[in-house]
VEXKEFI-900405 format. One record per residue (C-alpha): residue number from 1; residue in one letter; x, y, z. Coordinates in steps of 0.05 Angstrom, whole numbers. Example, Ala and Ser with C-alpha at 12.3 -4.5 7.8 and 13.67 -1.06 7.14 Angstrom:
<pase><nr>1</nr><rest>A</rest><px>246</px><py>-90</py><pz>156</pz></pase>
<pase><nr>2</nr><rest>S</rest><px>273</px><py>-21</py><pz>143</pz></pase>
This chain:
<pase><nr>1</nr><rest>X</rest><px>2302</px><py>1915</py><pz>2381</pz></pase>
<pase><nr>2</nr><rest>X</rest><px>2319</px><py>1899</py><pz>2312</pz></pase>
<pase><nr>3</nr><rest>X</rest><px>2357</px><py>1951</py><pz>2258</pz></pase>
<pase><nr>4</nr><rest>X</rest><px>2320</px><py>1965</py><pz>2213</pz></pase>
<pase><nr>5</nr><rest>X</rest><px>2330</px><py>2007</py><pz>2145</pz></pase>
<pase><nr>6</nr><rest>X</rest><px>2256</px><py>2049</py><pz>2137</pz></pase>
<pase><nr>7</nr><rest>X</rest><px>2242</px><py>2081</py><pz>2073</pz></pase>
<pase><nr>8</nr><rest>X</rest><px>2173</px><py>2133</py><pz>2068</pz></pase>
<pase><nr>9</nr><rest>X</rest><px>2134</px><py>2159</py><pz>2011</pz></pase>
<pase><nr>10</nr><rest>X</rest><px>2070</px><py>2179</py><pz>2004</pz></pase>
<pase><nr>11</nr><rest>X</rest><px>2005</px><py>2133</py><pz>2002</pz></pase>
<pase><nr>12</nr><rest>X</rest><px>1988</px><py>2106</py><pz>1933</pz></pase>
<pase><nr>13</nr><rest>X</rest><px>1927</px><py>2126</py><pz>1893</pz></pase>
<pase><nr>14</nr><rest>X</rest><px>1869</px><py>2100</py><pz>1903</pz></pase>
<pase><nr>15</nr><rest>X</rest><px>1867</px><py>2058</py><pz>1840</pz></pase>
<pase><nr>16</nr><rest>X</rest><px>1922</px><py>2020</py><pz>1865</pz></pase>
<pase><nr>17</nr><rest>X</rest><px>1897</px><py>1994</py><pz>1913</pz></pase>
<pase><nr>18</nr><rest>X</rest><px>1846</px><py>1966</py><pz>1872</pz></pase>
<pase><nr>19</nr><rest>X</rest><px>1793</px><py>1967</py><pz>1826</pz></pase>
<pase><nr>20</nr><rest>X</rest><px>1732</px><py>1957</py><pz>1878</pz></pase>
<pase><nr>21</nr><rest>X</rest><px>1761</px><py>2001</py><pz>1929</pz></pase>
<pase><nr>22</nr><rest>X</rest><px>1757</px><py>2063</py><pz>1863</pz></pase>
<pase><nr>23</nr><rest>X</rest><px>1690</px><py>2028</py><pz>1852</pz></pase>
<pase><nr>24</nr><rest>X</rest><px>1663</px><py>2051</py><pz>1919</pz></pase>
<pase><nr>25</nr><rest>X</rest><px>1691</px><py>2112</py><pz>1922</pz></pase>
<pase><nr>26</nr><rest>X</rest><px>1668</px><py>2130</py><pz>1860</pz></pase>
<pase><nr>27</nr><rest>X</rest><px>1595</px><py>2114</py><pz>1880</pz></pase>
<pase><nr>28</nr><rest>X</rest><px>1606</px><py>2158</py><pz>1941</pz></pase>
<pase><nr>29</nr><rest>X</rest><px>1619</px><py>2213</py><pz>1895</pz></pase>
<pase><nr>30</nr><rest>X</rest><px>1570</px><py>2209</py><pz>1851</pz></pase>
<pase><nr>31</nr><rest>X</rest><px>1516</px><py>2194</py><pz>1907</pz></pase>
<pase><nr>32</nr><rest>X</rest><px>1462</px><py>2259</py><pz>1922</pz></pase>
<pase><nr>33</nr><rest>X</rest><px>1460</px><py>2230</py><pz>1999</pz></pase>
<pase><nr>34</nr><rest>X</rest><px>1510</px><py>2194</py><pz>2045</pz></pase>
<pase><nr>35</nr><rest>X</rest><px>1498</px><py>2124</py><pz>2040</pz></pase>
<pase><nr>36</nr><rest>X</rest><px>1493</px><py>2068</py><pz>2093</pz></pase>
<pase><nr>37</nr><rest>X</rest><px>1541</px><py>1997</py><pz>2084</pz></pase>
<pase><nr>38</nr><rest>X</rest><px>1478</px><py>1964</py><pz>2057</pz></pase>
<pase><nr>39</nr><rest>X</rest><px>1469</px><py>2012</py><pz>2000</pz></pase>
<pase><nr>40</nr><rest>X</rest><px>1544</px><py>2011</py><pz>1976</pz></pase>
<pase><nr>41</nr><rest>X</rest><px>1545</px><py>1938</py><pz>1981</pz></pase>
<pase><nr>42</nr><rest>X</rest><px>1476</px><py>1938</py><pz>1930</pz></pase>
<pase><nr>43</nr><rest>X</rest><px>1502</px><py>1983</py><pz>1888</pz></pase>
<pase><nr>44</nr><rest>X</rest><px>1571</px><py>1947</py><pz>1874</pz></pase>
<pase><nr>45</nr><rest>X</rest><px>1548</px><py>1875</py><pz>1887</pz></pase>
<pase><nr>46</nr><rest>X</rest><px>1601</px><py>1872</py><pz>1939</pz></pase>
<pase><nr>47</nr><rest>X</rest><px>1592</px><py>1828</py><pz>2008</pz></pase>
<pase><nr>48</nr><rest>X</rest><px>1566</px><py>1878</py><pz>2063</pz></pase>
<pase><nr>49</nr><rest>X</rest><px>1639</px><py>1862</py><pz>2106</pz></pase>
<pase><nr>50</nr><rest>X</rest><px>1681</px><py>1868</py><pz>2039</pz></pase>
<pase><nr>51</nr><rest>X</rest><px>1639</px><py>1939</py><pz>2028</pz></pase>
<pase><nr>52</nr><rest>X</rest><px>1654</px><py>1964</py><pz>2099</pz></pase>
<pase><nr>53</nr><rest>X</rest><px>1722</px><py>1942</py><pz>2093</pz></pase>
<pase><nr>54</nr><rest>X</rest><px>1728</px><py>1989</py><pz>2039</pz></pase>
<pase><nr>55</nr><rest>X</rest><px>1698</px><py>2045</py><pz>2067</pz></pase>
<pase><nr>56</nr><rest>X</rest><px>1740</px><py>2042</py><pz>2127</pz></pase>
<pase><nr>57</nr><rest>X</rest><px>1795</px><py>2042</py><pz>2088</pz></pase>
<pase><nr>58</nr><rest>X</rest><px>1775</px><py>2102</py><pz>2051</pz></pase>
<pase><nr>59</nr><rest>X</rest><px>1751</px><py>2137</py><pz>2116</pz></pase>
<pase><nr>60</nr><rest>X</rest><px>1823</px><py>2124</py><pz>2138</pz></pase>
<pase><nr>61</nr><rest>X</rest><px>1855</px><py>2156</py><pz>2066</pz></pase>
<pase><nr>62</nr><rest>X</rest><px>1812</px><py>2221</py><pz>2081</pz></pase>
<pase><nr>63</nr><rest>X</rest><px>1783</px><py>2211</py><pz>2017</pz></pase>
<pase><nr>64</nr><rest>X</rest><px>1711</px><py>2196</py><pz>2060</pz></pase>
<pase><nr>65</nr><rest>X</rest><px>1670</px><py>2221</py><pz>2117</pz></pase>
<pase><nr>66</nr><rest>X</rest><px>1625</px><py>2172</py><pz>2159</pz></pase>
<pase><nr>67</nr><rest>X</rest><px>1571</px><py>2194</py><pz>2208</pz></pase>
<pase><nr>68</nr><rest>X</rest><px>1516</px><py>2174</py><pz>2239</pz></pase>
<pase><nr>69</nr><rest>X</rest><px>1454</px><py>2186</py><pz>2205</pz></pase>
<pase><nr>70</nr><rest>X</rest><px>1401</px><py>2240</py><pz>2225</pz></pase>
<pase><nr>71</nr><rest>X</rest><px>1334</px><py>2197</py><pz>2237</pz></pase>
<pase><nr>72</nr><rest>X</rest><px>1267</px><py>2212</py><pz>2276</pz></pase>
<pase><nr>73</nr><rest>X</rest><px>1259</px><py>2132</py><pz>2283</pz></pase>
<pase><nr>74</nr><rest>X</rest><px>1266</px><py>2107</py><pz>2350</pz></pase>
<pase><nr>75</nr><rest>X</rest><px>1338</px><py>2055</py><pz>2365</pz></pase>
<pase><nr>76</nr><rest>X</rest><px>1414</px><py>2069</py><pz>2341</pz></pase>
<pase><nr>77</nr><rest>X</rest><px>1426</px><py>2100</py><pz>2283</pz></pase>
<pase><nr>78</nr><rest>X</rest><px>1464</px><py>2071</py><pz>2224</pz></pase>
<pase><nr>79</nr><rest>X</rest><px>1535</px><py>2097</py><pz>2194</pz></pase>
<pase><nr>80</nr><rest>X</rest><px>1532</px><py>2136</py><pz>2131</pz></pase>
<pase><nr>81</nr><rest>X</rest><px>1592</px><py>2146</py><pz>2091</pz></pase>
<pase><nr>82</nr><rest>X</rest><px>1608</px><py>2213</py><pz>2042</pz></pase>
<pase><nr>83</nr><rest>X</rest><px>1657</px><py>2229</py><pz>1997</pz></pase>
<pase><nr>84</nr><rest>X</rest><px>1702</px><py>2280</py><pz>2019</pz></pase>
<pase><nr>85</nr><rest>X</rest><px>1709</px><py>2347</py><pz>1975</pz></pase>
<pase><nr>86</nr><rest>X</rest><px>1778</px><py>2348</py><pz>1939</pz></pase>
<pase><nr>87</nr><rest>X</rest><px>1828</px><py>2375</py><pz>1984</pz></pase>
<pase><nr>88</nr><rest>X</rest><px>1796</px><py>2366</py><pz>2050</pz></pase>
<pase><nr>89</nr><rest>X</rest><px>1843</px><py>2327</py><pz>2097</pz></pase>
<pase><nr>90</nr><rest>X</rest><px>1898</px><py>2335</py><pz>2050</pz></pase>
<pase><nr>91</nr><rest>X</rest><px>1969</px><py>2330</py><pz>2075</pz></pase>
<pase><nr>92</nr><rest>X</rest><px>2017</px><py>2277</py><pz>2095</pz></pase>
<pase><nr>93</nr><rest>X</rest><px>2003</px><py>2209</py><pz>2126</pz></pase>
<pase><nr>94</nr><rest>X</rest><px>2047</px><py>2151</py><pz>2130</pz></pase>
<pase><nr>95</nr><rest>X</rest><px>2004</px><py>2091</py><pz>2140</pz></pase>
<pase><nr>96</nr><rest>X</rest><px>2063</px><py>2052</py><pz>2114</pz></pase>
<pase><nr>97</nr><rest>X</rest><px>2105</px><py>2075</py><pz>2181</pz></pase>
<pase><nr>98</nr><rest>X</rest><px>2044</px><py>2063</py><pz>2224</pz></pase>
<pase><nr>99</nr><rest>X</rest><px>2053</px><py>1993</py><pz>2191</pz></pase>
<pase><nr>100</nr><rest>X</rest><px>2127</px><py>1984</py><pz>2202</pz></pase>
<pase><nr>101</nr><rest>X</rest><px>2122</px><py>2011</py><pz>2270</pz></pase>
<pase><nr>102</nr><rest>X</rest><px>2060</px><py>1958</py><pz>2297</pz></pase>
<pase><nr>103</nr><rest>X</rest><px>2092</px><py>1901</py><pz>2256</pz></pase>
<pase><nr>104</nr><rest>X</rest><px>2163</px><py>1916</py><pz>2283</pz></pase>
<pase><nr>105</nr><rest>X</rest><px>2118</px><py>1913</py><pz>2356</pz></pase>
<pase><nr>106</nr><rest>X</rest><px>2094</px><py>1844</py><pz>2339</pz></pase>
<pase><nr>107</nr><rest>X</rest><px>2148</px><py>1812</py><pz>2315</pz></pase>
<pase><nr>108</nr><rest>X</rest><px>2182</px><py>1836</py><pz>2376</pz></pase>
<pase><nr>109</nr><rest>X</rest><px>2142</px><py>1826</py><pz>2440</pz></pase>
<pase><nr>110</nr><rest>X</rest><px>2091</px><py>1779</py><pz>2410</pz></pase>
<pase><nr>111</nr><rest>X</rest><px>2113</px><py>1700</py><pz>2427</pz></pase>
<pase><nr>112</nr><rest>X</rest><px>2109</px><py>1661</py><pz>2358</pz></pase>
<pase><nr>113</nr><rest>X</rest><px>2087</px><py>1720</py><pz>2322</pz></pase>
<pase><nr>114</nr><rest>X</rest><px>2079</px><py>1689</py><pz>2258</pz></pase>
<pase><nr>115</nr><rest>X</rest><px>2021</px><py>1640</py><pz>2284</pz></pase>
<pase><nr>116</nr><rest>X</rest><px>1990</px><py>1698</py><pz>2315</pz></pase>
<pase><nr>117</nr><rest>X</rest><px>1984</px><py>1724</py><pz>2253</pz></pase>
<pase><nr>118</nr><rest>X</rest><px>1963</px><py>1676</py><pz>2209</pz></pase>
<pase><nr>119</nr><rest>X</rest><px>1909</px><py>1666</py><pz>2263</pz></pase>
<pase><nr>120</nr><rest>X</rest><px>1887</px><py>1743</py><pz>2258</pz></pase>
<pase><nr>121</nr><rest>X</rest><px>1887</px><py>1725</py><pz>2186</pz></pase>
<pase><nr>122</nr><rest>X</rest><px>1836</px><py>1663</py><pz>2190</pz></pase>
<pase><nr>123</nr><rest>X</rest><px>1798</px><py>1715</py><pz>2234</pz></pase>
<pase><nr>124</nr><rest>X</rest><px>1791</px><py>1765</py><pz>2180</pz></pase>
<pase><nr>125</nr><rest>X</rest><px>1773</px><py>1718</py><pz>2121</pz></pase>
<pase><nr>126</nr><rest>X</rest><px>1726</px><py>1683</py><pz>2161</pz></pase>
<pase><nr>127</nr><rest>X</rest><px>1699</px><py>1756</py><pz>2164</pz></pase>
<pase><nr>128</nr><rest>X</rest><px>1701</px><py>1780</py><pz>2093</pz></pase>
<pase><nr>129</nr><rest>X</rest><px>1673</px><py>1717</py><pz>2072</pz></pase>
<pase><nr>130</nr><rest>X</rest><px>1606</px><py>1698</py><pz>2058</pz></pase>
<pase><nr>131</nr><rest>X</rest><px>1570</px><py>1631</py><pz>2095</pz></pase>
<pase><nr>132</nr><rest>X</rest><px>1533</px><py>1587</py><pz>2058</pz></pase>
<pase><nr>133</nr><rest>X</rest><px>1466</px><py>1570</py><pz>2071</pz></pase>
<pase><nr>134</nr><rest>X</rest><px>1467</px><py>1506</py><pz>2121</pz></pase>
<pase><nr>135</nr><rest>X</rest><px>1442</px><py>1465</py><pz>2064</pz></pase>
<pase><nr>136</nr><rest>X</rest><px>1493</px><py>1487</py><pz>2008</pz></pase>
<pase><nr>137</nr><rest>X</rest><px>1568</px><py>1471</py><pz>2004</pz></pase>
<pase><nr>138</nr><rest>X</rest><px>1608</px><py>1502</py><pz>1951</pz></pase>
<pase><nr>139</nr><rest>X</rest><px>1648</px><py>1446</py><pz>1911</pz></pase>
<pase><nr>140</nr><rest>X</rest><px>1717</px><py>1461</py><pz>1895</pz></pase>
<pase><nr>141</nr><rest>X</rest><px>1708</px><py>1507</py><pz>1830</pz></pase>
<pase><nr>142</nr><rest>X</rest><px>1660</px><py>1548</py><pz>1868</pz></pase>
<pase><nr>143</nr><rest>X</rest><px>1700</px><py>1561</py><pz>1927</pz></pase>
<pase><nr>144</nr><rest>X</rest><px>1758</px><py>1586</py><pz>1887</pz></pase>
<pase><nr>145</nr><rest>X</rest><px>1717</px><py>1634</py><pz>1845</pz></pase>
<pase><nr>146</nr><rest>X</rest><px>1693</px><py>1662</py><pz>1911</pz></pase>
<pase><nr>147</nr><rest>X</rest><px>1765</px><py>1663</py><pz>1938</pz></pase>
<pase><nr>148</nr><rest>X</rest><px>1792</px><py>1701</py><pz>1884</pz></pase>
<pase><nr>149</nr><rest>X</rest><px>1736</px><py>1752</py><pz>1881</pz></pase>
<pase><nr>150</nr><rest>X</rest><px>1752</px><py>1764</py><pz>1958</pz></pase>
<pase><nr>151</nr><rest>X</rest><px>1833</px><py>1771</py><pz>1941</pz></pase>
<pase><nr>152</nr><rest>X</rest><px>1816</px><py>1816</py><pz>1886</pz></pase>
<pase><nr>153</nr><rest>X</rest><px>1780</px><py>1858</py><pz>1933</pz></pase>
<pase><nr>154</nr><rest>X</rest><px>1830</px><py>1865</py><pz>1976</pz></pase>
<pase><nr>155</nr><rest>X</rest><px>1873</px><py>1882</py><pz>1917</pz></pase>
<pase><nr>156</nr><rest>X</rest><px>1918</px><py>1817</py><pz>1902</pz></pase>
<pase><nr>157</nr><rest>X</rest><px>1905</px><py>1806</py><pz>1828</pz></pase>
<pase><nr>158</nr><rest>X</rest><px>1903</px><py>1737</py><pz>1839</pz></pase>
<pase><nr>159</nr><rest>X</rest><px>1891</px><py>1681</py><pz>1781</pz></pase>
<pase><nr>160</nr><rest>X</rest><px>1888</px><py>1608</py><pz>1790</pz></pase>
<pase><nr>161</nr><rest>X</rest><px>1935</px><py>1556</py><pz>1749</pz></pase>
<pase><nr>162</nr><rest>X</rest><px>1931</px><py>1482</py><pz>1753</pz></pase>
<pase><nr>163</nr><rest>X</rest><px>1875</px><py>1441</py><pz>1764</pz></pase>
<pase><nr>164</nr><rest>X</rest><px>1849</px><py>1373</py><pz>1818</pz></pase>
<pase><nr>165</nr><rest>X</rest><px>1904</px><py>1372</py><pz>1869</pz></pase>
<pase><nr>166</nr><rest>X</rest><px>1962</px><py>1414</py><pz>1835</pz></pase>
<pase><nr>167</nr><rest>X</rest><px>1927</px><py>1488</py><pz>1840</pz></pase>
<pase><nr>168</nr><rest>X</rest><px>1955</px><py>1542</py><pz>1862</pz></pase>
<pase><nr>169</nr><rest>X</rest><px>1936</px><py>1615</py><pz>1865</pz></pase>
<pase><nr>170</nr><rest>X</rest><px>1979</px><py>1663</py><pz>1828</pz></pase>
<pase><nr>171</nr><rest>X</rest><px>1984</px><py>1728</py><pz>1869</pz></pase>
<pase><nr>172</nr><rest>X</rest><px>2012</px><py>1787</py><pz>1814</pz></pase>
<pase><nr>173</nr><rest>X</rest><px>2004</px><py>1846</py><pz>1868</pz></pase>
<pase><nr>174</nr><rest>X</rest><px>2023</px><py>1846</py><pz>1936</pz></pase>
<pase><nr>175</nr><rest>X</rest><px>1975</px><py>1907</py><pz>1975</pz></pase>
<pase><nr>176</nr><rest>X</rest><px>2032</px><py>1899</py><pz>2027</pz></pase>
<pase><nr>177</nr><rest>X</rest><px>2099</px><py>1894</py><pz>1997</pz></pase>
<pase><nr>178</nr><rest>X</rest><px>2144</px><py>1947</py><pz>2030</pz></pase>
<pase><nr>179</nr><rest>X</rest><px>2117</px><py>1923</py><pz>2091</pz></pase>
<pase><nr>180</nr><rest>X</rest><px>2124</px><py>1845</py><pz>2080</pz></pase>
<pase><nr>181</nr><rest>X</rest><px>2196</px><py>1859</py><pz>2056</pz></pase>
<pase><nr>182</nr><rest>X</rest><px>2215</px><py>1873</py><pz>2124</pz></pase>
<pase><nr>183</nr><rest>X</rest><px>2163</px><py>1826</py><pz>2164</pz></pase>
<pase><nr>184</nr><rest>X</rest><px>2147</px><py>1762</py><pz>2111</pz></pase>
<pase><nr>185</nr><rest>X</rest><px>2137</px><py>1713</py><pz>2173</pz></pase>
<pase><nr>186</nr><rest>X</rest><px>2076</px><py>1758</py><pz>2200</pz></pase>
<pase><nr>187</nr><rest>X</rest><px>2044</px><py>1797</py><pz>2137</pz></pase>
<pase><nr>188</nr><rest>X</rest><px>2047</px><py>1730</py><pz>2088</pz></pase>
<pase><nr>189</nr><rest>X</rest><px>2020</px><py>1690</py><pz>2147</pz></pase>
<pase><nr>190</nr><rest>X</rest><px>1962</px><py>1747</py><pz>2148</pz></pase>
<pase><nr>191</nr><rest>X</rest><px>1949</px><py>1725</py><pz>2072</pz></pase>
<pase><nr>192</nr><rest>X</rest><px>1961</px><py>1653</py><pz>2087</pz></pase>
<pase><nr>193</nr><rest>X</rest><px>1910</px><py>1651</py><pz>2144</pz></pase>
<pase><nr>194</nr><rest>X</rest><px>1854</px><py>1702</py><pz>2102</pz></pase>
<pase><nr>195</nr><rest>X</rest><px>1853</px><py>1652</py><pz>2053</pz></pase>
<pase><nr>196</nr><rest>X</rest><px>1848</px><py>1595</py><pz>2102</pz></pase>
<pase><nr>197</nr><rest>X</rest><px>1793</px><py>1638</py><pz>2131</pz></pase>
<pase><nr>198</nr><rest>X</rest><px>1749</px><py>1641</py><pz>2070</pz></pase>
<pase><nr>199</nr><rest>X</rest><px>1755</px><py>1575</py><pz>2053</pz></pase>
<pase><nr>200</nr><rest>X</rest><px>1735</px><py>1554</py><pz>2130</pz></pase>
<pase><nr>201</nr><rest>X</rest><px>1679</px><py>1601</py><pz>2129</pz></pase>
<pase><nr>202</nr><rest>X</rest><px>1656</px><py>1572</py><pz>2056</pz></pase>
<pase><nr>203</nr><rest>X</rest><px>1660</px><py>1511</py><pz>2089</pz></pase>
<pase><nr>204</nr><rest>X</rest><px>1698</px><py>1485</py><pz>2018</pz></pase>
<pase><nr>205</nr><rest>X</rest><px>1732</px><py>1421</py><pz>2003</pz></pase>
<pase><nr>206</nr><rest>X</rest><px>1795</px><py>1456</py><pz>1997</pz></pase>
<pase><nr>207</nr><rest>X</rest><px>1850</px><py>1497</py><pz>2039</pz></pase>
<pase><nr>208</nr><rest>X</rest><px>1913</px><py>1532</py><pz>2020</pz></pase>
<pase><nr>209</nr><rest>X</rest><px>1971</px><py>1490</py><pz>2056</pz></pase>
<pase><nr>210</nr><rest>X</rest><px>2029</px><py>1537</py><pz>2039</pz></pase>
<pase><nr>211</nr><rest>X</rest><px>2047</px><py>1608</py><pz>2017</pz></pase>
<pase><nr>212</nr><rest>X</rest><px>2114</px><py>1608</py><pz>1972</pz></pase>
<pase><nr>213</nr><rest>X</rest><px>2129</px><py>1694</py><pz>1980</pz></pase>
<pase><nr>214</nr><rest>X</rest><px>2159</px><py>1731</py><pz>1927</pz></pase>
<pase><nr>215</nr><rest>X</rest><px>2187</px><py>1668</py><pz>1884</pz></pase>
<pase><nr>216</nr><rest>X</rest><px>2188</px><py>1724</py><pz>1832</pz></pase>
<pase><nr>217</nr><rest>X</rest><px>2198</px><py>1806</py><pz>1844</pz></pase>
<pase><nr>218</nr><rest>X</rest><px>2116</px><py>1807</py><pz>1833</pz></pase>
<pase><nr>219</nr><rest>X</rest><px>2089</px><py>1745</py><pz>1846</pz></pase>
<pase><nr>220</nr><rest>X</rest><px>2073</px><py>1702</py><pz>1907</pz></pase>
<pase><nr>221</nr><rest>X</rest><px>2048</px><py>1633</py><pz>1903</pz></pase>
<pase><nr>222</nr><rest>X</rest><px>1991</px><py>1598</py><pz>1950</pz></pase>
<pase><nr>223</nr><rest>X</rest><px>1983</px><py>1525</py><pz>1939</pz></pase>
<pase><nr>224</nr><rest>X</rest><px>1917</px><py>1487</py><pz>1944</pz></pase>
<pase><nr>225</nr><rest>X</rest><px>1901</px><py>1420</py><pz>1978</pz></pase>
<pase><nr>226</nr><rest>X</rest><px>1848</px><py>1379</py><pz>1995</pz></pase>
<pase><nr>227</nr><rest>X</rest><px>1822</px><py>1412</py><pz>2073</pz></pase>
<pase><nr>228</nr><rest>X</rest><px>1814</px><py>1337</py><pz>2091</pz></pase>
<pase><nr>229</nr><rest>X</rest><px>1888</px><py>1331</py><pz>2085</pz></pase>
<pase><nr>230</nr><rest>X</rest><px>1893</px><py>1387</py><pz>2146</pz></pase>
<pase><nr>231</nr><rest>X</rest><px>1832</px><py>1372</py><pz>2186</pz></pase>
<pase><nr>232</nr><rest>X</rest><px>1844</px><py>1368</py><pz>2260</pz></pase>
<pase><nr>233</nr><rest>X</rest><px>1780</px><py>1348</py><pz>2315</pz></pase>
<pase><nr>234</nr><rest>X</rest><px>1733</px><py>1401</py><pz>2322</pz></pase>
<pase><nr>235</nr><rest>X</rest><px>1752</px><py>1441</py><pz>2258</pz></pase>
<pase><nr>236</nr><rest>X</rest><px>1721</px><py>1405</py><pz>2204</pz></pase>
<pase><nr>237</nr><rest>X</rest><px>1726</px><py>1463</py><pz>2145</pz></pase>
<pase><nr>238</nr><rest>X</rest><px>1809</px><py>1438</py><pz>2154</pz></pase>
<pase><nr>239</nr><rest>X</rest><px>1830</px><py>1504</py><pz>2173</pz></pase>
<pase><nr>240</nr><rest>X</rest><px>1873</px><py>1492</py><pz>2227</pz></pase>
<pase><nr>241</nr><rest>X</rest><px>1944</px><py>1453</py><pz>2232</pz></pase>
<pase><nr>242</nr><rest>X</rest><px>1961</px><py>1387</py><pz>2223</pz></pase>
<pase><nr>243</nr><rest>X</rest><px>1983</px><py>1352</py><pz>2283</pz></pase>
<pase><nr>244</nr><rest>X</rest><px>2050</px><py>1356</py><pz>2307</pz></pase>
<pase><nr>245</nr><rest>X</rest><px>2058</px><py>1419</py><pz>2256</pz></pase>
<pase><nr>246</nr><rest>X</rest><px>2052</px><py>1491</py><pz>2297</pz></pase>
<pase><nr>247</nr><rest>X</rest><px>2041</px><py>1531</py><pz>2247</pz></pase>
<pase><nr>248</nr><rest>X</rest><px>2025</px><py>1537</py><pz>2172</pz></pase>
<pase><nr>249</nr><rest>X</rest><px>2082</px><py>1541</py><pz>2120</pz></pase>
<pase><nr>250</nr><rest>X</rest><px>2104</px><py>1609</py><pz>2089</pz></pase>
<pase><nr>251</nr><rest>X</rest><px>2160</px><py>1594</py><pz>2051</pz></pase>
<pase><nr>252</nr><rest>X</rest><px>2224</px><py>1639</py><pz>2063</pz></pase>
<pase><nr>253</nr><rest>X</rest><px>2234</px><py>1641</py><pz>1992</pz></pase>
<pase><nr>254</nr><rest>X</rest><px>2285</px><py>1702</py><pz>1966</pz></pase>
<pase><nr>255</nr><rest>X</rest><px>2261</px><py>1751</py><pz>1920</pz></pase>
């Protein structure tokens, strides 16, 4: 096992881990009733998987309660989400160790751990994003703006610079720093392989080749390229590597 120097603090607020994960829980606490995924994806125009993303998350911070709703209907009952009063659950938890700890796991007994996790990560955007109809593919522009609404979701603050073949997304806040400090090869190939993901799932004209981390303190770059350019048989939204290439590139750039 690797050394390893571990530093804990205390989870951040909720507002910094973005602005539509206060959104939610915000609703939550203003709602009369628990709601269902459905409603809090309504109410914030948020993709049903984006919105239960969220809510796990909070379910996870203590900050909200989830059940399954009382009905006289016949067949499983939905899950209903409610904020939590102010206090309840309170006390320590170190989500950022639990992190350390199942990263330090993968990067240890898992072989090639870094394409493992960029293929969790394709996984998980492919999730989060939403499929066009059959009829309908998203031109480049479009599947950007969709892209970025996902990352700022999650809680990137991500902007777009360039334009045709020399774009690249600006990510200004890493959700994962502490934790990609000590693991870059497997948490920026999870961001490298969520926005590969989305992009798949849009079925767009574009893919993100390469993830430059940290090229400054704040700021981690993911370059755009035609998906045609990475298209292998059988995976026509260019997700997937190149031949002769095993795995994406995440650039070992120094902070």
């Amino acid at each position: 096992m690797h050394s390893r120097a571990w530093t804990f603090v205390d989870p951040e607020p909720v507002s910094a881990l973005g602005q539509s994960r206060a959104r939610v829980l915000d609703l939550l606490r203003e709602a009369t009733a628990p709601l269902g995924v459905q409603d809090v994806a309504g109410r914030t125009r948020l993709h049903p998987n984006t919105a239960r993303f969220h809510l796990d998350g909070l379910v996870d911070a203590g900050l909200v309660g989830r059940t399954a709703e009382d009905r006289a209907q016949p067949g499983r009952p939905r899950m209903v989400y409610a904020a939590l009063p102010a206090g309840t659950g309170a006390g320590r938890r170190s989500y950022r160790l639990l992190a350390e700890m199942l990263t330090g796991v993968v990067a240890d007994a898992v072989p090639d751990a870094a394409r493992t996790a960029t293929d969790a990560g394709r996984e998980w955007g492919r999730y989060l994003a939403e499929r066009p109809a059959p009829t309908r593919l998203p031109n480049a522009d479009e599947a950007v703006r969709q892209l970025l609404g996902i990352l700022r979701d999650v809680g990137f603050a991500p902007e777009v610079a360039g334009d045709g073949d020399r774009r690249h997304i600006r990510l200004r806040h890493c959700p994962f720093r502490e934790v990609a400090e000590n693991h870059r090869d497997l948490v920026c190939g999870l961001h490298l392989g969520l926005m590969q993901g989305v992009l798949a799932e849009l079925r767009a004209p574009l893919t993100t080749d390469r993830l430059d981390p940290f090229v400054e303190p704040s700021l981690c770059l993911a370059h755009l390229t035609d998906a045609a350019h990475l298209a292998v048989p059988g995976d026509p939204a260019g997700a997937g590597e190149p031949a002769g290439r095993s795995s994406p590139d995440v650039s070992d750039a120094d902070s």
